[in-house]
C-alpha positions as CSV (number, residue, x, y, z in Angstrom):
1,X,125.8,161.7,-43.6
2,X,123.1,162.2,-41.6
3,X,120.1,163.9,-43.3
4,X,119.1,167.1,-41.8
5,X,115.4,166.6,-42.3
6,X,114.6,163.7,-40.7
7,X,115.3,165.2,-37.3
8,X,112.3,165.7,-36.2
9,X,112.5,164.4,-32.4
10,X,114.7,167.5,-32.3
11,X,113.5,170.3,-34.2
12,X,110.0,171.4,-35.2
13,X,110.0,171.8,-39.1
14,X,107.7,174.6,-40.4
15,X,104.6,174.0,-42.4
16,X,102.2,176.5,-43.4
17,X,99.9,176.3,-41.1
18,X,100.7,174.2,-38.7
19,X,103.1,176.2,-36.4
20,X,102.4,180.3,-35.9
21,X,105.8,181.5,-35.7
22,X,104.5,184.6,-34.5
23,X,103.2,183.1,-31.3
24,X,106.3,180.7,-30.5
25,X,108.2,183.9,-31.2
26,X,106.7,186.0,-28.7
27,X,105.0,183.7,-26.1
28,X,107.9,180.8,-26.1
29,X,109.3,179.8,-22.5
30,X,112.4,178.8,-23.7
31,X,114.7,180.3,-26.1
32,X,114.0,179.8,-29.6
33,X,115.9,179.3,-32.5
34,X,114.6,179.6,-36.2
35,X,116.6,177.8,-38.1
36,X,116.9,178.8,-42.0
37,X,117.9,176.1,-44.2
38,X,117.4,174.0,-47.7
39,X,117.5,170.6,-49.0
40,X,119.9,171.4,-51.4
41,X,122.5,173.4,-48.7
42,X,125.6,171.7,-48.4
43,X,126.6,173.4,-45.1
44,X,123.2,173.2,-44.1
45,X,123.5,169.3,-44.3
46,X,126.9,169.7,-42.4
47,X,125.6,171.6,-39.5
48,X,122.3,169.2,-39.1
49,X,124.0,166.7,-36.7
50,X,126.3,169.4,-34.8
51,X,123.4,171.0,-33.9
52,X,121.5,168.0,-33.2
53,X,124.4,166.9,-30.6
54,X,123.7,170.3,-28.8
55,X,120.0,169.6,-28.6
56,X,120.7,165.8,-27.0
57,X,122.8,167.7,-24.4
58,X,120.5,171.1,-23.8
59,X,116.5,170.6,-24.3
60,X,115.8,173.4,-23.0
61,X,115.3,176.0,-26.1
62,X,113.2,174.8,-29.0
63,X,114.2,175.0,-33.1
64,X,112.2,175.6,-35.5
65,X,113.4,174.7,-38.9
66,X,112.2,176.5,-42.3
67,X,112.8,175.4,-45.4
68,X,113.7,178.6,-47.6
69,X,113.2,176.6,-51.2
70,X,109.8,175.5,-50.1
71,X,108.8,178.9,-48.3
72,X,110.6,181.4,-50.1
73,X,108.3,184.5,-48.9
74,X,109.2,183.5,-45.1
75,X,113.0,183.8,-46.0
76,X,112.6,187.4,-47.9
77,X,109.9,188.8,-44.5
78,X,113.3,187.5,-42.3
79,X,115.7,189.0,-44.4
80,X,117.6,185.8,-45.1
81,X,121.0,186.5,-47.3
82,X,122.7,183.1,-47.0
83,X,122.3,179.5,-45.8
84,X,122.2,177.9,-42.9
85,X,121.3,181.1,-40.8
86,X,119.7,180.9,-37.0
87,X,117.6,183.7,-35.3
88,X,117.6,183.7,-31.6
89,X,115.1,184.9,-29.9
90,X,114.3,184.9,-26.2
91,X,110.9,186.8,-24.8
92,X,109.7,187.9,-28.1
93,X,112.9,189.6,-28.9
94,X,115.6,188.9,-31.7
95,X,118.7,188.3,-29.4
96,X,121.2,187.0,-32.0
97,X,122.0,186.2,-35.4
98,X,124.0,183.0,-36.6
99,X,125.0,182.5,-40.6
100,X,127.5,180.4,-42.3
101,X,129.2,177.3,-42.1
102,X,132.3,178.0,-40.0
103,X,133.1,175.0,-37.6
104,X,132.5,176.8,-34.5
105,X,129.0,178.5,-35.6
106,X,127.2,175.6,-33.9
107,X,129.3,176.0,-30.5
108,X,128.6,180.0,-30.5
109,X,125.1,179.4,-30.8
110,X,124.8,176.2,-28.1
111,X,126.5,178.8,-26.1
112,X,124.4,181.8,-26.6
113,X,121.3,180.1,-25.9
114,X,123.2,178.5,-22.7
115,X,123.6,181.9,-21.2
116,X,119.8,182.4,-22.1
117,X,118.3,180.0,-19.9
C-alpha cells in the first residue's frame, strides 16, 4: 500500500509556517484543494494513490495536505467532522466539499476541479 505521506511530488503537505493557507486560498491560479487527513486514517491511506492518479493525469489545481493529528486547531477553524475530507476552492471561494471514503469520492472531485479549469 502506498503511503499517503510520502507524496510529495504531488501534494504540498502543510507545516506551520511554511505555507499561508490563507494566501494560496485566495490568490491561487489554479483550483485548490485542502486535503484533511491523518496518519492513522484508514480510508485516508486508501484514497492517497486514487487521488494521486488524478494528479499524474490533471496538474493543473494544486493540494495541499494537512495533517489533523499533528494540527488539530486547523481542523476545528475548518470545521472538519470526519476523515479524509477535501475543500475546493477556486478564486478565494469554497466551491465544494468532499468527505468519506466512498469509491467514487476521488472521481467526483477530479471532476469538479475538471470543470474548474
Amino acid at each position: 500500500m502506498v503511503d499517503d505521506f510520502s507524496l510529495q511530488k504531488y501534494w504540498i503537505t502543510y507545516q506551520e509556517g511554511s505555507v499561508d493557507l490563507d494566501n494560496e486560498i485566495k490568490n491561487s491560479k489554479v483550483p485548490l484543494v485542502l486535503y484533511f487527513s491523518a496518519k492513522w486514517c484508514g480510508p485516508c491511506k486508501l484514497m492517497a494513490p486514487m487521488l494521486e492518479e488524478k494528479l499524474e493525469q490533471n496538474k493543473n489545481f494544486k493540494v495541499i495536505k494537512i495533517e489533523t493529528d499533528k494540527y488539530e486547531d486547523l481542523a476545528m477553524d475548518f470545521e472538519i467532522q470526519g476523515l479524509p475530507t477535501f475543500y475546493v476552492y477556486q478564486k478565494g471561494a469554497k466551491v465544494d466539499t468532499f468527505m468519506g471514503s466512498k469509491e467514487d469520492l476521488v472521481d467526483r472531485l477530479y471532476q469538479k476541479i475538471s470543470s474548474l479549469n
